[in-house]
LOBA-323470 format. One record per residue (C-alpha): residue number from 1; residue in one letter; x, z, y. Coordinates in steps of 0.5 Angstrom, whole numbers. Example, Ala and Ser with C-alpha at 12.3 -4.5 7.8 and 13.67 -1.06 7.14 Angstrom:
BEGIN
nr 1	rest a	px 25	pz 16	py -9
nr 2	rest s	px 27	pz 14	py -2
//
This chain:
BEGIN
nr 1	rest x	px -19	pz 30	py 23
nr 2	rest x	px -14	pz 25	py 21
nr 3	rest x	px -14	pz 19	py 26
nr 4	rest x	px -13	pz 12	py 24
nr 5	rest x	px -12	pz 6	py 28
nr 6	rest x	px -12	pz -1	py 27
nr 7	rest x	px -12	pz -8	py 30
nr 8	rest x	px -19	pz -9	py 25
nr 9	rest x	px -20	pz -7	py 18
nr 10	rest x	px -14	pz -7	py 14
nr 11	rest x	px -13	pz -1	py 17
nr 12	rest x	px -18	pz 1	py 11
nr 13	rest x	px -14	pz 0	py 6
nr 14	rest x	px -10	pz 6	py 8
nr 15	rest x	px -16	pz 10	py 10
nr 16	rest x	px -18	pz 9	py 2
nr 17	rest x	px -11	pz 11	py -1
nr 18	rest x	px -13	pz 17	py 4
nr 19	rest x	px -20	pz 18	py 2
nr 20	rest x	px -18	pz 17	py -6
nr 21	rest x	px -13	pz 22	py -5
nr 22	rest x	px -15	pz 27	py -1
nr 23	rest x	px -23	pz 26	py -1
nr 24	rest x	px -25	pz 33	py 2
nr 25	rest x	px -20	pz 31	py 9
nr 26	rest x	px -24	pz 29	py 15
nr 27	rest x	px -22	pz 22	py 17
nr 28	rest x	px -23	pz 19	py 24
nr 29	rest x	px -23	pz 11	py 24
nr 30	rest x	px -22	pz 6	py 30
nr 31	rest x	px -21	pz -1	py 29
nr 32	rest x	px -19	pz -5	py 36
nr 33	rest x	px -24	pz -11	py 33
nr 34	rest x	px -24	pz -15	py 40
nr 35	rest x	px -17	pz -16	py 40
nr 36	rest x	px -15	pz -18	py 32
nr 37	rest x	px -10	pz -20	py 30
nr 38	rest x	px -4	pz -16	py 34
nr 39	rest x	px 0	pz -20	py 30
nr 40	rest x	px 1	pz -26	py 36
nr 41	rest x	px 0	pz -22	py 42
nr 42	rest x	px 6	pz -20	py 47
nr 43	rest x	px 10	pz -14	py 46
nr 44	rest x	px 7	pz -11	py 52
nr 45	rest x	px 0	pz -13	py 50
nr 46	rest x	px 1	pz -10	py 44
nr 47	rest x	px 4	pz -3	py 47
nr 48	rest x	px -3	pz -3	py 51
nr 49	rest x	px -7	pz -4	py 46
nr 50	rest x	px -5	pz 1	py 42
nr 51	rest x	px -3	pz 7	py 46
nr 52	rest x	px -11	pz 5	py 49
nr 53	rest x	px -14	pz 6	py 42
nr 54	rest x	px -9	pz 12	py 41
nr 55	rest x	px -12	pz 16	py 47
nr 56	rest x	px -19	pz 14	py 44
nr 57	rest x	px -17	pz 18	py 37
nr 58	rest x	px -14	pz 24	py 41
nr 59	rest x	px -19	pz 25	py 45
nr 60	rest x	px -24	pz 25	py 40
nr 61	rest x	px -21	pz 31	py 36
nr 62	rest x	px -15	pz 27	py 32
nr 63	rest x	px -11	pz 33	py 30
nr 64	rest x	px -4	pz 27	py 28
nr 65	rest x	px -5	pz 20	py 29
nr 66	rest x	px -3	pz 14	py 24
nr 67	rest x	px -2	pz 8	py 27
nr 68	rest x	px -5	pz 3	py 20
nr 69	rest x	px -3	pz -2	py 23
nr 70	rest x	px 4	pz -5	py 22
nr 71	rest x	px 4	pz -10	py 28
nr 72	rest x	px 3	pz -3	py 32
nr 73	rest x	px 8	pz 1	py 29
nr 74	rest x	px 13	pz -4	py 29
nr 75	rest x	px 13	pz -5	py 37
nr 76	rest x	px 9	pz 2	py 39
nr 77	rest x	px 12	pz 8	py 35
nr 78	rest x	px 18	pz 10	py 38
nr 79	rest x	px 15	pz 10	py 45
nr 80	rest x	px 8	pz 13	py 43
nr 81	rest x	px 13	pz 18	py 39
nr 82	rest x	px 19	pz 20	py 46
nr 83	rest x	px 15	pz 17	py 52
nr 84	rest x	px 7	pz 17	py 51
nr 85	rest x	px 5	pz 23	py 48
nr 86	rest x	px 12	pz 27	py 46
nr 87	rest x	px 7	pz 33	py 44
nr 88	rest x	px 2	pz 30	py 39
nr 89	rest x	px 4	pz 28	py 32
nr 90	rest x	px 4	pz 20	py 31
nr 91	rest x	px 6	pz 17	py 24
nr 92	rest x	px 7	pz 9	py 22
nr 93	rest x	px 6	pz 5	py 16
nr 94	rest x	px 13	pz 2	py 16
nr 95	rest x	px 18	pz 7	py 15
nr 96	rest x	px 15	pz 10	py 7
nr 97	rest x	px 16	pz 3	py 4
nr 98	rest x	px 24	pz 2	py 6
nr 99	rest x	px 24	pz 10	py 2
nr 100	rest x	px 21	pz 7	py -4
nr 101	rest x	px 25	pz 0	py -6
nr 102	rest x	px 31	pz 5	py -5
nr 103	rest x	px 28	pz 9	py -10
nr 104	rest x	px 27	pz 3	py -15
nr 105	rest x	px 34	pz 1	py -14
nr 106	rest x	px 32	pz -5	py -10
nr 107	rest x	px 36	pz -10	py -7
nr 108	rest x	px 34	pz -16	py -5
nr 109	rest x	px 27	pz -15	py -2
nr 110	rest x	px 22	pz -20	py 1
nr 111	rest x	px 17	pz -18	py 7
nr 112	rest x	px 10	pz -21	py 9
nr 113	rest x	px 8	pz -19	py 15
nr 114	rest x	px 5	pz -22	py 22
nr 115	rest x	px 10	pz -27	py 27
nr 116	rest x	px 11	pz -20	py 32
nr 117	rest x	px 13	pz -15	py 26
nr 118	rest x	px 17	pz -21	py 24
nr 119	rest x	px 21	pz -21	py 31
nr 120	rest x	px 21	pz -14	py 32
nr 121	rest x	px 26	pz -12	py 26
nr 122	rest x	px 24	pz -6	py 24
nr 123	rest x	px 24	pz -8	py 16
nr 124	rest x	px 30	pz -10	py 16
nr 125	rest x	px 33	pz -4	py 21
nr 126	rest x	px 30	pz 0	py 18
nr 127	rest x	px 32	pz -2	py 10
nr 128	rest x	px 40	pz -1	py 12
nr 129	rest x	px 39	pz 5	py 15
nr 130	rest x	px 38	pz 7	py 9
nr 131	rest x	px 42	pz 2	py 5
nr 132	rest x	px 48	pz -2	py 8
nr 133	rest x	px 48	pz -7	py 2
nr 134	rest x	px 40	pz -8	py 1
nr 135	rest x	px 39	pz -16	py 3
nr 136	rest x	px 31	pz -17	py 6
nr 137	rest x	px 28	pz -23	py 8
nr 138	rest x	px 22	pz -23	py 13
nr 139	rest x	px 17	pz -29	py 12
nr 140	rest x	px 13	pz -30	py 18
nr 141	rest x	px 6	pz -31	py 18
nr 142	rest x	px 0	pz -33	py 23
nr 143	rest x	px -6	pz -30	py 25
nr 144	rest x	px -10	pz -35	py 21
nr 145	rest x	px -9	pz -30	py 15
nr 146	rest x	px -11	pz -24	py 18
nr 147	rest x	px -16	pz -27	py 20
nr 148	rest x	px -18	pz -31	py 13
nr 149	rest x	px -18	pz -25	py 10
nr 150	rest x	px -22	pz -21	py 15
nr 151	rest x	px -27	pz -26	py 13
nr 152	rest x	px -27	pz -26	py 5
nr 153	rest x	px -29	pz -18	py 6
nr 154	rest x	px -36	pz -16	py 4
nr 155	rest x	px -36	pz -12	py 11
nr 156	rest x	px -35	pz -14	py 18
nr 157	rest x	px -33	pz -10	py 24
nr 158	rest x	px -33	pz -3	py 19
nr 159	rest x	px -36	pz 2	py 24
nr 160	rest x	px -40	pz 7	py 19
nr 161	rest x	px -39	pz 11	py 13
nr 162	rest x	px -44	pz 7	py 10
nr 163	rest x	px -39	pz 0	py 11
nr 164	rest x	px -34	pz 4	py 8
nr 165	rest x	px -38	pz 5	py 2
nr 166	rest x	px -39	pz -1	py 2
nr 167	rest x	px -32	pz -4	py 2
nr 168	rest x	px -29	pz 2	py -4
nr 169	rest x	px -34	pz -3	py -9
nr 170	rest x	px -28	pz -7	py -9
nr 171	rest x	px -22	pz -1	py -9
nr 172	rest x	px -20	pz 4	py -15
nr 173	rest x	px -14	pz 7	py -18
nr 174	rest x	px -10	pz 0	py -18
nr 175	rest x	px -11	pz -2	py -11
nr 176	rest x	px -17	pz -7	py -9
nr 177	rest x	px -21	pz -11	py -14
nr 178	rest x	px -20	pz -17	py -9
nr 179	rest x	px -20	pz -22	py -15
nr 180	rest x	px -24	pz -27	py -15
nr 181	rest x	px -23	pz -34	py -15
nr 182	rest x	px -24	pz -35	py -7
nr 183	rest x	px -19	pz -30	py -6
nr 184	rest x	px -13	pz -33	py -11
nr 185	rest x	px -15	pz -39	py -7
nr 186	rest x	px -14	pz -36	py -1
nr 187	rest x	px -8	pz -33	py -4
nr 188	rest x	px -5	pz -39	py -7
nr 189	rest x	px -6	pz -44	py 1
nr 190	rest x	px -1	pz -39	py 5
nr 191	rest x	px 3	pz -37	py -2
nr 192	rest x	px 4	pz -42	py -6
nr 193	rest x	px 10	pz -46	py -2
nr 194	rest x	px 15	pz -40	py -2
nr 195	rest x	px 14	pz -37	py -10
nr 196	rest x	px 18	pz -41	py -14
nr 197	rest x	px 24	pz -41	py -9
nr 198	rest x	px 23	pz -33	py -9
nr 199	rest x	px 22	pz -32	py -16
nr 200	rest x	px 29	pz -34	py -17
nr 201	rest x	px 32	pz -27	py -14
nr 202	rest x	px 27	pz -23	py -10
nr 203	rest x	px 27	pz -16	py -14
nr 204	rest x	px 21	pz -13	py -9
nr 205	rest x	px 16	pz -15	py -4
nr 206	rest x	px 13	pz -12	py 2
nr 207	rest x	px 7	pz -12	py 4
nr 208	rest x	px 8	pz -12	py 11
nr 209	rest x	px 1	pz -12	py 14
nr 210	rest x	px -4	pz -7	py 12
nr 211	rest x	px -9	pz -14	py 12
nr 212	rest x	px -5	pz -16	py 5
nr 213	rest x	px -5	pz -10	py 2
nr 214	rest x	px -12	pz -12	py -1
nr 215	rest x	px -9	pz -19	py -4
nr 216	rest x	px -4	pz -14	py -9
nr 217	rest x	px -7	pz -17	py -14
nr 218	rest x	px -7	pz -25	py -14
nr 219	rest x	px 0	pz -23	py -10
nr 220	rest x	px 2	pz -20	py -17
nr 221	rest x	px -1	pz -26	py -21
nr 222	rest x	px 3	pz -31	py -17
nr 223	rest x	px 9	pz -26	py -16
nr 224	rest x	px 10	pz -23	py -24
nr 225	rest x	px 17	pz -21	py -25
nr 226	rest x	px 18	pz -18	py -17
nr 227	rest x	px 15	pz -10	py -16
nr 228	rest x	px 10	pz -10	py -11
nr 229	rest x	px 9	pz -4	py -5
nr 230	rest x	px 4	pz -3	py -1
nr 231	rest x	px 5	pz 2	py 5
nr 232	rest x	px -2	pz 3	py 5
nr 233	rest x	px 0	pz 7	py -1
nr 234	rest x	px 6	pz 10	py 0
nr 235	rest x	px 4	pz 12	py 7
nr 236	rest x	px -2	pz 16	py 2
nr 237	rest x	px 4	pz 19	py -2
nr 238	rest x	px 9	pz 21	py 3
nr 239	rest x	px 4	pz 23	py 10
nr 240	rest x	px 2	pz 29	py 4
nr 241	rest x	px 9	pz 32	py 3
nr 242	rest x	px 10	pz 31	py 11
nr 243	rest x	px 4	pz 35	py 12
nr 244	rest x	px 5	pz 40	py 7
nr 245	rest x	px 12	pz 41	py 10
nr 246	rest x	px 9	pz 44	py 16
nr 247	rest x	px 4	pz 49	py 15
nr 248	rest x	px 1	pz 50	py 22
nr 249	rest x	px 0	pz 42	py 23
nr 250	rest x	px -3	pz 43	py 16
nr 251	rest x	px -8	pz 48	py 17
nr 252	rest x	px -12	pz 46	py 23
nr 253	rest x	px -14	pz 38	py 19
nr 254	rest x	px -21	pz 40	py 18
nr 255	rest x	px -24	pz 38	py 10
nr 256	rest x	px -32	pz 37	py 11
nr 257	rest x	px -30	pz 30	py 7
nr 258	rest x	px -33	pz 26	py 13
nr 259	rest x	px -31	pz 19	py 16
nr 260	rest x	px -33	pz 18	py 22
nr 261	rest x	px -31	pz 12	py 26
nr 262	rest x	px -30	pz 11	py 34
//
């Protein structure tokens, strides 16, 4: 199984690029709900937290785990990867985006993400590995708008196939169908403030939170003339190629087709 860890339900955004994608793998979903949002805990709250729930996938079967949530990824992948567990296979959300906005030429990138990923670098760091000359601006924002965004979802506290079911009503082959007046109110109070100064020379925006990516749309609305990325779906993309490039790796993801969560 593919094991998919996030601090709540933004980790589903990934999970649905996944299942849309490739709909007869075997998916095992944990979601950390009581701890949600990460984005305001302590670096070492959010290493425990984390390492926690990725021994939780791994025990319950997962064959690669990978970690949905930005926060997460940012603060825990290098050492869950060296230190933690150096024979299991872990993956993040926050290195496919920096390989697209290269591809598309970008250079003057913004980034959404949480205060701690903010703080981490990790954009940033890793947009100049790959281009010295690319300029990113990381926007900071609070727990609220997780929490806002939890809040508007059809489904609370995901925990079965059947709320899943529910949730993709809102997805399709354009992202999430979150579109309605509620969400572009919502869209608009945390947004709003910054999208005349970076309509100016803002070429691409990063979603940096998983949680965000179900406000693509209203997001697009309010920034037209700059390319958006989700890492939900480049994450979908690129984990692909990654597991086709290793044969024995691939071989053992079982396909019923089945979500479970823990």
């Amino acid at each position: 199984m593919i094991g998919i860890f996030d601090s709540g339900s933004g980790g589903l955004t990934f999970l649905a690029a996944m299942k849309h994608r490739y709909p007869e793998w075997s998916y095992l979903y944990y979601a950390d709900y009581e701890h949600c949002p990460f984005g305001e805990r302590s670096p070492e709250e959010i290493q425990e937290l984390t390492i926690a729930g990725v021994q939780k996938l791994f025990d319950a079967g997962s064959t690669i785990v990978i970690l949905a949530c930005n926060t997460a990824s940012a603060w825990t992948l290098r050492k869950l990867q060296t230190e933690i567990f150096p024979d299991k296979k872990i993956l993040g959300v926050t290195i496919p985006w920096a390989e697209k906005a290269i591809e598309l030429g970008l250079k003057n990138i913004a980034v959404f993400a949480t205060q701690q990923t903010v703080k981490s670098r990790a954009y940033a760091q890793r947009a100049r590995i790959l281009d010295a000359e690319i300029s990113v601006q990381e926007i900071a924002f609070s727990g609220d708008l997780v929490r806002d965004i939890e809040l508007l979802l059809p489904v609370h506290n995901c925990c079965s196939e059947g709320d899943f079911s529910e949730l993709m009503k809102l997805y399709d082959s354009r992202g999430w169908n979150c579109d309605s007046h509620e969400w572009q109110m919502l869209t608009d109070t945390y947004f709003w403030d910054m999208s005349s100064v970076l309509a100016k020379n803002t070429q691409g925006i990063i979603l940096g939170c998983t949680h965000y990516s179900y406000l693509r749309r209203p997001l697009q609305r309010l920034f037209p003339d700059a390319v958006l990325i989700d890492p939900s779906e480049e994450s979908a993309v690129r984990l692909y190629s990654y597991l086709i490039g290793r044969n024995e790796l691939f071989s053992q993801i079982q396909k019923t087709g089945q979500i479970k969560f823990l």
